[in-house]
C-alpha positions, 0 to 999 in steps of 0.5 A: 453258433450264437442265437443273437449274431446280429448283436455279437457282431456289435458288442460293446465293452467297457473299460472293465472289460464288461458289456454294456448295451449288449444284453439288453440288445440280444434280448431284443433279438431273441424277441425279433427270432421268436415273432419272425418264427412264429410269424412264419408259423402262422402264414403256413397255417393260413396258406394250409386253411386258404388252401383247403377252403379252395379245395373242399368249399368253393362259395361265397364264404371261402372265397372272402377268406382267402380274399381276406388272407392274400390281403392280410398277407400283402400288409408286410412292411 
C-alpha cells in the first residue's frame, strides 16, 4: 500500500506520460500523516499526564492542568 493514497487516487500526467502536480502533492500528504501521527502522539501523552495528575495529586495545581488540557483539546478545527 501507498503512503500518499489520497493523492494516488489523483494523479495527474502529462501528455509525456510524466507527473505533474503530483509529487509536490504526496509530499504534502507525507507531511499531513507525519502531524496527524504525532498529533495523535501527543494527545496520549497529554491524556496519561492528566490522567496521573488526577491520580496522585488532587489540588489546586492538577485540577488547572487538566482544566487547561480538556480545552486545548477542545480547540480541534
Amino acid at each position: 500500500m501507498s503512503d500518499t493514497p489520497r493523492t494516488d487516487e489523483r494523479t495527474i500526467y502529462n501528455e509525456r506520460g510524466e507527473w505533474v502536480i503530483s509529487g509536490f502533492a504526496r509530499h504534502l500528504e507525507r507531511e499531513l500523516n507525519a502531524a496527524n501521527e504525532r498529533i495523535k502522539r501527543l494527545e496520549e501523552a497529554g491524556d496519561a499526564m492528566a490522567k496521573s495528575c488526577e491520580v496522585v495529586e488532587i489540588n489546586q495545581f492538577g485540577i488547572e492542568i487538566n482544566g487547561a488540557w480538556r480545552k486545548a483539546k477542545e480547540a480541534k478545527p
